[in-house]
C-alpha positions in Angstrom: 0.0 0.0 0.0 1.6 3.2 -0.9 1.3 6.7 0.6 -1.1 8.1 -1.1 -3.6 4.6 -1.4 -2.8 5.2 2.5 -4.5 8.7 2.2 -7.3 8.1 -0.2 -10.8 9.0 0.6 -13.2 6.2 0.5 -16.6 6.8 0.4 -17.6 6.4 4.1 -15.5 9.0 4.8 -16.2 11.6 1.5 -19.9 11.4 3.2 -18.8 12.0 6.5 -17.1 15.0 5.4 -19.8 16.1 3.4 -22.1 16.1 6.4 -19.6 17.8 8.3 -19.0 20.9 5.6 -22.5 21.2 5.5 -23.3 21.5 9.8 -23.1 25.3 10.9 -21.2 24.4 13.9 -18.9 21.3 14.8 -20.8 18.2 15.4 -20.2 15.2 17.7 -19.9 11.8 16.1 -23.6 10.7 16.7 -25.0 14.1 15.2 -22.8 13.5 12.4 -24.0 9.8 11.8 -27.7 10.8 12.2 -27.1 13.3 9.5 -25.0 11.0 7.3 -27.2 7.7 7.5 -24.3 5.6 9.0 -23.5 3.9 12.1 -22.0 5.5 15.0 -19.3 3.3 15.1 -18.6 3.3 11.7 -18.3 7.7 12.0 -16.1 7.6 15.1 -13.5 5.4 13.6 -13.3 7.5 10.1 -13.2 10.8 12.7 -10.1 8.6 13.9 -8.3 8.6 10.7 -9.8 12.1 8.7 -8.3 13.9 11.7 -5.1 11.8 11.7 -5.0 13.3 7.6 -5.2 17.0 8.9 -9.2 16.6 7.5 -10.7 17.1 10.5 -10.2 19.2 13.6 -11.6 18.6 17.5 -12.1 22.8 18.1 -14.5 21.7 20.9 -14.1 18.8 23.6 -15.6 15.6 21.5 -17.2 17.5 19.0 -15.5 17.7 15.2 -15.5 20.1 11.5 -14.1 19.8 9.2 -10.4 21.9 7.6 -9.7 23.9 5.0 -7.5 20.7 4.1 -10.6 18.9 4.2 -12.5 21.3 1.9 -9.9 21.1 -0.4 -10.3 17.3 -0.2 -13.5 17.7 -0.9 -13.5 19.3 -3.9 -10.7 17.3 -5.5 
């Protein structure tokens, strides 16, 4: 697996970011999953590894939005 298969953006996790560009405020992993029609588990674990990319930021204590990095993701 290279780098960049490493970093690709499957898509579980181009939803969960969608849902998180389009919440006004940072969501916590269950608002997010209600939003996105997934499981809660399945959400908190590609949190896990968006915010290990730089795609996803914690501003408030268990609640997550998305990054410019992850806009640009987004629109790639």
């Amino acid at each position: 697996m290279t780098a960049k298969d490493k970093n690709a953006l499957d898509a579980t996790g181009r939803k969960v970011l969608e849902t998180m560009a389009a919440a006004a405020s940072p969501q916590g992993p269950k608002q997010i999953a209600e939003a996105a029609g997934l499981d809660g588990k399945v959400v908190s674990d590609q949190i896990k590894g968006l915010k290990s990319q730089g795609l996803v930021d914690s501003p408030v204590r268990c609640k997550y939005a998305i990054t410019a990095a992850g806009k640009d993701r987004l629109a790639s």
